[in-house]
C-alpha positions in Angstrom: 0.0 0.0 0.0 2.9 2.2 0.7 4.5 1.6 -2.8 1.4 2.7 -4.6 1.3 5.6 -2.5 4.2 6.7 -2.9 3.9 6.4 -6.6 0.8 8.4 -7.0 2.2 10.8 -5.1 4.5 12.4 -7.2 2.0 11.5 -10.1 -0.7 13.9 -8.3 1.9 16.9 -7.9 3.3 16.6 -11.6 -0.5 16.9 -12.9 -1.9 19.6 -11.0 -2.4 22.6 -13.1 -2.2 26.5 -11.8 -5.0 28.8 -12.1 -3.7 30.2 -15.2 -3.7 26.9 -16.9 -7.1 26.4 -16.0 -8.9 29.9 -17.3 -6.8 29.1 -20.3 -8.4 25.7 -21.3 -11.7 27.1 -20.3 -11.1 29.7 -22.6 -10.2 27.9 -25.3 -13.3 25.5 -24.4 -15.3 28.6 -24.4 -13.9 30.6 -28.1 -14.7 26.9 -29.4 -18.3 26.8 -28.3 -17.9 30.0 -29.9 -18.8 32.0 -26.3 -16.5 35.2 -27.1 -17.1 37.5 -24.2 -17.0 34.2 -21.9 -13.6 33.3 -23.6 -12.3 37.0 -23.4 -12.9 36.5 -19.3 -11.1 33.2 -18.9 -7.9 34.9 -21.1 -8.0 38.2 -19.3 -8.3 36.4 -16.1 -4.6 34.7 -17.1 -3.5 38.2 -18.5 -4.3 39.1 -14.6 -2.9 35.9 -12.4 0.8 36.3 -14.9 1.4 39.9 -15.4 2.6 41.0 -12.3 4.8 38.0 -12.1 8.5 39.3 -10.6 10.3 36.6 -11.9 8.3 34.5 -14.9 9.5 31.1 -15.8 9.5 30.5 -19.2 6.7 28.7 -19.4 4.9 31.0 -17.5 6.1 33.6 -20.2 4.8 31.2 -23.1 1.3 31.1 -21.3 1.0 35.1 -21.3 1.8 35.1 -24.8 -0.6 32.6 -25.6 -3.4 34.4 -23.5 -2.7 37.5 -25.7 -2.8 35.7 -28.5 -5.7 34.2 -27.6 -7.3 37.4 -26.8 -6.1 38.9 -30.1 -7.9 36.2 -32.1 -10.7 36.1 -29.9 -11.6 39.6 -30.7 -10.4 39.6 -33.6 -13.9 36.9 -34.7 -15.7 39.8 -33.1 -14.7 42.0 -35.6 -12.8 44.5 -33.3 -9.8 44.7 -35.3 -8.1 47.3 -33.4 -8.3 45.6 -29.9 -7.2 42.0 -31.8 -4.0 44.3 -33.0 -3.2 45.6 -29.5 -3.6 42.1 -28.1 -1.4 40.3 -30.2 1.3 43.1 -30.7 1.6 42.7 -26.9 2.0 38.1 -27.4 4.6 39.2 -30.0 6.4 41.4 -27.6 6.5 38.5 -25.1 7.0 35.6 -27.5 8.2 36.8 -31.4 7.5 33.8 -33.5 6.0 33.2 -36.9 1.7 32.0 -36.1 1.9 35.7 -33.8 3.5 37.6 -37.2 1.2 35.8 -39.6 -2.4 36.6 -37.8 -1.1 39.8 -36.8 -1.0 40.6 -40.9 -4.7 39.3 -40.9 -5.5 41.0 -38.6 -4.1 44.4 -40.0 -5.4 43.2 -43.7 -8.7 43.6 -42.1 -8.6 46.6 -40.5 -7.1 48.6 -44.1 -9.4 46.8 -46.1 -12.8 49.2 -47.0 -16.1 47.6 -45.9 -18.1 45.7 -48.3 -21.8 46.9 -49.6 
């Protein structure tokens, strides 16, 4: 009985996700059930628990990035073009990679591009 304790033991710890993790995957849960304002809470609600982090891991760093991005995009399906920029301007600053870059250009495609009659 021991032995399986101690086994699930570190299992239990290694699994446990932070807060941040959490309001991200119900975010994501929420953008796909296509819930927008929902989703904007759950990634502002990261934006809030990682921003004022003194010393950020990496990973922590990677999941701020993602929750602007995931802002950015999230808006962005609502047609608030501006806001999506800001948002993901803000992942790139924290994370500079190539998905950021290439919605980012959607994104600003769709804010110079004259509405349709």
């Amino acid at each position: 009985m021991k032995k399986i304790f101690y086994i699930l033991i570190p299992i239990l710890i290694l699994s446990c996700k932070t807060d941040a993790e959490l309001a991200m995957e119900r975010g994501i849960r929420l953008y796909d059930w296509n819930k927008l304002d929902e989703a904007l809470n759950e990634f502002s609600k990261v934006k809030y628990l990682l921003d004022y982090d003194k010393n950020p891991s990496m990973e922590n760093i990677e999941l701020l990035a993602q929750a602007y991005f995931n802002l950015g995009i999230t808006y962005a399906k609502m047609e608030l073009y501006p806001q999506a920029e800001q948002e993901i301007l803000q992942a790139i600053s924290l994370l500079p990679n190539k998905e950021y870059r290439d919605v980012l250009n959607l994104v600003q495609a769709k804010m110079v591009k004259p509405p349709q009659q």
